[in-house]
MDAnalysis code that builds the backbone (N, CA, C; Angstrom):
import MDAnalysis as mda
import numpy as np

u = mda.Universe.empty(285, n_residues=95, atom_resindex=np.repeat(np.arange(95), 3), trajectory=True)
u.add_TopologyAttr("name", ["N", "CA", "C"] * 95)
u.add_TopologyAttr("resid", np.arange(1, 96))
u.add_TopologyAttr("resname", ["UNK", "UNK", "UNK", "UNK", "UNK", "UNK", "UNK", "UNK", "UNK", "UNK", "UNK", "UNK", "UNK", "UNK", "UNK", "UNK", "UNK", "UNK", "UNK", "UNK", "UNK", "UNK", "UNK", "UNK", "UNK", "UNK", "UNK", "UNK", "UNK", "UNK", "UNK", "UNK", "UNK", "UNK", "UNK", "UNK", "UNK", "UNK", "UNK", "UNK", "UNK", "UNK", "UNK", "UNK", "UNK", "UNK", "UNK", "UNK", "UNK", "UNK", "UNK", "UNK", "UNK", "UNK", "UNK", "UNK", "UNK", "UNK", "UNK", "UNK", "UNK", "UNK", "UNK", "UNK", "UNK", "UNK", "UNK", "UNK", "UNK", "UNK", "UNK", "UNK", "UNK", "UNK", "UNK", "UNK", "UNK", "UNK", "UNK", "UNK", "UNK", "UNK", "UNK", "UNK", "UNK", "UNK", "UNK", "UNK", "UNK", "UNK", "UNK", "UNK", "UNK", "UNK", "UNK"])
u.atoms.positions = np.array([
    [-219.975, -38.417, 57.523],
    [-220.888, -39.163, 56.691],
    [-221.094, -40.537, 57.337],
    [-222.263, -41.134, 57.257],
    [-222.375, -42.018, 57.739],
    [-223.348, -42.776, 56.437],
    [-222.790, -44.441, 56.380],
    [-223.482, -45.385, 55.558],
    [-223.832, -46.318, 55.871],
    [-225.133, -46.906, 56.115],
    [-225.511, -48.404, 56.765],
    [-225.877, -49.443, 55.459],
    [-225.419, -50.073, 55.145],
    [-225.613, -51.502, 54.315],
    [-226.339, -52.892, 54.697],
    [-226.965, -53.146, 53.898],
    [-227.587, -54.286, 54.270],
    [-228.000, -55.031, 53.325],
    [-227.262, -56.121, 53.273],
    [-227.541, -57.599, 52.194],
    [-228.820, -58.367, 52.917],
    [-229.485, -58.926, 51.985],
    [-230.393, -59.738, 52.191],
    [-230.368, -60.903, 51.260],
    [-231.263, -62.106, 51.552],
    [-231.478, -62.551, 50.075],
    [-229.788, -64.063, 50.098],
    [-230.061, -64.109, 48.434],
    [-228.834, -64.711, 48.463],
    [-229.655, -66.637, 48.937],
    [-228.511, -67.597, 48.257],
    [-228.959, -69.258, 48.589],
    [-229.565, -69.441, 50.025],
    [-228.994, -68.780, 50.815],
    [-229.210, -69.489, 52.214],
    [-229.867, -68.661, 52.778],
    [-230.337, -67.055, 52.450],
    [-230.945, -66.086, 52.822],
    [-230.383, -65.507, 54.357],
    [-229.270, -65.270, 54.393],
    [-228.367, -64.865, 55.312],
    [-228.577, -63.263, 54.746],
    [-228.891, -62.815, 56.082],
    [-228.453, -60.904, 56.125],
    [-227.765, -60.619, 56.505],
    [-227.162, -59.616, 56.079],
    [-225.962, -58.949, 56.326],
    [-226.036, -57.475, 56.634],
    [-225.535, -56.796, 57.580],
    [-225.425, -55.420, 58.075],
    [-224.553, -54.690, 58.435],
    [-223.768, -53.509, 57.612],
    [-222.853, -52.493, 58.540],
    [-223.237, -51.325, 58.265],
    [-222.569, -50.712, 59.449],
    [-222.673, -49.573, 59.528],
    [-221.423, -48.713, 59.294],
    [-221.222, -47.864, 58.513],
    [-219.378, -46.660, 58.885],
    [-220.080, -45.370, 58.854],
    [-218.948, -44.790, 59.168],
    [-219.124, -43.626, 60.060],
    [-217.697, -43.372, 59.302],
    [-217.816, -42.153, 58.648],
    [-216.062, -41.928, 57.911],
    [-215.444, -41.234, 59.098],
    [-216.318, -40.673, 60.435],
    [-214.878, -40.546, 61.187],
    [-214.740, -41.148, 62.095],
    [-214.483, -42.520, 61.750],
    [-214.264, -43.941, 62.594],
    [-213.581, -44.498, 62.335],
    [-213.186, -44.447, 60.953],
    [-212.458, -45.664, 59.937],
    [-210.894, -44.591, 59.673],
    [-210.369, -45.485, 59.261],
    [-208.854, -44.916, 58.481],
    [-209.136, -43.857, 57.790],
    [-208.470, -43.014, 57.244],
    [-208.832, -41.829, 56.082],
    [-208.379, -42.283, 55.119],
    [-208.105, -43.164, 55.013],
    [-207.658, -43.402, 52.857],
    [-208.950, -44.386, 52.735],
    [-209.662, -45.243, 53.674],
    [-211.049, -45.585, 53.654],
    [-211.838, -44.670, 53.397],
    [-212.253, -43.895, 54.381],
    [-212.733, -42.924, 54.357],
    [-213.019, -41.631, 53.015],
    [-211.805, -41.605, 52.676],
    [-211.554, -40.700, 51.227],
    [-212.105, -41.383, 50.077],
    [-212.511, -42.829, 49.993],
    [-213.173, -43.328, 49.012],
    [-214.347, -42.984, 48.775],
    [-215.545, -42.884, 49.947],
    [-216.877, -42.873, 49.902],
    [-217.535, -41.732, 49.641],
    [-216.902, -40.582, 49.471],
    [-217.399, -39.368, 48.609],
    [-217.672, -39.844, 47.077],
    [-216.247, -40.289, 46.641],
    [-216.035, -40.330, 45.502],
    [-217.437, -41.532, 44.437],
    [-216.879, -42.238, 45.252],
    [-218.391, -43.464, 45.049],
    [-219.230, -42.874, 44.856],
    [-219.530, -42.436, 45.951],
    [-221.092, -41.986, 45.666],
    [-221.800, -40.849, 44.641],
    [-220.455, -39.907, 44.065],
    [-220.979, -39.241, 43.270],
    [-220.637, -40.052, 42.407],
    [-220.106, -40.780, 41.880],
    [-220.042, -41.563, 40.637],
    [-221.495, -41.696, 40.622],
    [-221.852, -43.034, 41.645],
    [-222.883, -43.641, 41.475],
    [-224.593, -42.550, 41.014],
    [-224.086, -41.366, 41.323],
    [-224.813, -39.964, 41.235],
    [-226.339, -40.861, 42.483],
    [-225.595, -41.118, 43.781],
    [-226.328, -41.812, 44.877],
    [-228.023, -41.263, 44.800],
    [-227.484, -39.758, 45.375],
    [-228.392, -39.174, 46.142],
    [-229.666, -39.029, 44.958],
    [-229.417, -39.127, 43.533],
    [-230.792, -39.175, 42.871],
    [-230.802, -40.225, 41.898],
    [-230.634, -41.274, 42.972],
    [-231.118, -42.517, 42.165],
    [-232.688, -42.920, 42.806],
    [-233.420, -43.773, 42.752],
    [-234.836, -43.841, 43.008],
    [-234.422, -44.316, 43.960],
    [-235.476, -44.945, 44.971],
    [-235.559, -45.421, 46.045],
    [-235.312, -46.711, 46.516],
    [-236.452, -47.156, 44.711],
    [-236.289, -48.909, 44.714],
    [-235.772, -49.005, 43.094],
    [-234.496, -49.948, 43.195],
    [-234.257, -50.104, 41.656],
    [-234.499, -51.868, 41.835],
    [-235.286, -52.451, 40.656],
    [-235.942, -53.493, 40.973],
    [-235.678, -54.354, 39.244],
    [-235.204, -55.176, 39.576],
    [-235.408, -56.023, 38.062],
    [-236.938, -56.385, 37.264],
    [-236.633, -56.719, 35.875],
    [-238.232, -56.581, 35.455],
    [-238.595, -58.115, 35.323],
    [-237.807, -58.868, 36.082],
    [-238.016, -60.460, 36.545],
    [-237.780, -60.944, 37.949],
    [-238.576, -61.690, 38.566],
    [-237.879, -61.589, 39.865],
    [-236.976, -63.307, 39.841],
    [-235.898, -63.052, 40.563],
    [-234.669, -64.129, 40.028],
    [-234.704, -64.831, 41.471],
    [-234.914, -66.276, 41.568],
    [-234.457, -67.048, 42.680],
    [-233.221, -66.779, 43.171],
    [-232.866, -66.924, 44.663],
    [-231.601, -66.718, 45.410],
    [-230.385, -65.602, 44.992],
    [-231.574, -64.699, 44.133],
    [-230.573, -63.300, 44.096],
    [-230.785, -62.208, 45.558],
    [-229.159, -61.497, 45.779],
    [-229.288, -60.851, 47.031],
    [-229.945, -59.213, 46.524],
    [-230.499, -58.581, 47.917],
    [-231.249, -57.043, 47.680],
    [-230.183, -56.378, 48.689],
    [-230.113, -55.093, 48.305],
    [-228.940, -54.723, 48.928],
    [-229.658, -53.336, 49.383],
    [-229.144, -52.750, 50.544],
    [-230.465, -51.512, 50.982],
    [-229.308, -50.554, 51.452],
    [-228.973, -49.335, 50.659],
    [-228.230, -48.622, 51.458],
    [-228.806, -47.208, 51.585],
    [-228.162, -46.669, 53.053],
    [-228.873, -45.515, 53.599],
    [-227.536, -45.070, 53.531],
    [-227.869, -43.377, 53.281],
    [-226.186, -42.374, 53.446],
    [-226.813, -41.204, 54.089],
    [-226.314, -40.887, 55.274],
    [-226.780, -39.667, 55.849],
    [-225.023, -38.625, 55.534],
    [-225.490, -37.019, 55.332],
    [-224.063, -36.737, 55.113],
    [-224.893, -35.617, 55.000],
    [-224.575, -34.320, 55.613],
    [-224.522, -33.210, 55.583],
    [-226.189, -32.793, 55.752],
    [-227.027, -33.056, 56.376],
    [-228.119, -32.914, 56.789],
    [-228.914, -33.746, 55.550],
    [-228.178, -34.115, 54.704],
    [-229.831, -35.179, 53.763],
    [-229.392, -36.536, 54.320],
    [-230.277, -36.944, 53.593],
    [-230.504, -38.809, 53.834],
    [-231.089, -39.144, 52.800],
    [-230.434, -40.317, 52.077],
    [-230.922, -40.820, 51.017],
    [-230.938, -42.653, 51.144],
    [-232.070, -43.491, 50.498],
    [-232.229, -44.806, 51.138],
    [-232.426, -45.423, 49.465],
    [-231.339, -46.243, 49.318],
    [-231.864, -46.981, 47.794],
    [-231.782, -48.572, 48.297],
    [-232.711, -49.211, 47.693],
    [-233.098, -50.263, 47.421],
    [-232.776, -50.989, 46.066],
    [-231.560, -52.218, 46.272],
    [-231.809, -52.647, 44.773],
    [-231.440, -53.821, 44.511],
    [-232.319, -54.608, 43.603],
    [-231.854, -56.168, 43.865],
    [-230.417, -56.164, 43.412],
    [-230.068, -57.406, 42.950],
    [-228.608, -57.727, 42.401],
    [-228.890, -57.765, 40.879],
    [-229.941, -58.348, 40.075],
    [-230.343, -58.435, 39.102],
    [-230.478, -56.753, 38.451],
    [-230.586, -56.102, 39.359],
    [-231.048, -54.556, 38.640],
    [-230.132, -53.342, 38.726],
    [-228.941, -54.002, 39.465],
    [-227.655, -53.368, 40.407],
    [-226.743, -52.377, 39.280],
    [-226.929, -50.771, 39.091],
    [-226.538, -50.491, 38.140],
    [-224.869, -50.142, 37.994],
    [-224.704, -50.458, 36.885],
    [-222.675, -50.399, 36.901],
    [-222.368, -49.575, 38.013],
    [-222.742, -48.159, 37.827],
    [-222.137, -46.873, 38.866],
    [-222.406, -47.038, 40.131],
    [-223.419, -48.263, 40.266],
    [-223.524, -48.096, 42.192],
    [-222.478, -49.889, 42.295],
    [-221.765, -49.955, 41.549],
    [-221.049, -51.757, 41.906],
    [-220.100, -51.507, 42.625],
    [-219.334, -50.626, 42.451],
    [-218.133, -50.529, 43.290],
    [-218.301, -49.792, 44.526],
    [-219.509, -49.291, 44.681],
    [-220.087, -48.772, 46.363],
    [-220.171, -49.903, 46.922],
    [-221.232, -51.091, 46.451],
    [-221.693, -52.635, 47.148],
    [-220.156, -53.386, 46.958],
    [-219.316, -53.075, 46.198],
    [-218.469, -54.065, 46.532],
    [-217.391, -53.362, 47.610],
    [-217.232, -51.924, 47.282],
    [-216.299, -51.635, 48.601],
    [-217.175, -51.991, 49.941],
    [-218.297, -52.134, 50.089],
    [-218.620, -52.683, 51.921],
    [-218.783, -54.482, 51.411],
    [-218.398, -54.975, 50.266],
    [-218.439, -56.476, 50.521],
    [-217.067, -56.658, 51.224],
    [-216.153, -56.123, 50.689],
    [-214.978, -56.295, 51.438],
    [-214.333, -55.461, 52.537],
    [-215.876, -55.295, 52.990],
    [-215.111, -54.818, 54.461],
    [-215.998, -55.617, 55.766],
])
């Protein structure tokens, strides 16, 4: 599986980008990002999840998951960031 992240946005408008590859990383890393993502029920969330205000110096966060021949690409500000996808954006904040 592979996941690319990307912060945007934010006071100073600094971007941010990674990429993992689960067979790159540790496996107790690795063993997390299944789980995430079906929480977050990833693969059929929309494309763009977008607040119904647009908020000064909030960050947009863009993640792509390729894994078993699909690919799925969501878009979503911070303002619109839903509970089940928080702990996906926060496990790559702290990495």
């Amino acid at each position: 599986m592979r996941i690319s992240f990307e912060r945007t946005g934010g006071f100073a408008g600094i971007s941010t980008k990674k990429t993992v590859d689960t067979a790159s990383i540790p496996a107790n890393e690795a063993d997390q990002l299944p789980s995430l993502l079906e929480a977050a029920d990833f693969f059929n969330l929309p494309e763009n999840i977008t607040a119904s205000t647009r908020q000064a110096d909030r960050f947009q966060y863009k993640l792509t998951v390729e894994d078993k021949g699909r690919e799925h690409t969501v878009t979503v500000s911070e303002a619109a960031l839903p509970g089940t996808l928080r702990p996906l954006i926060e496990w790559f904040q702290k990495r």
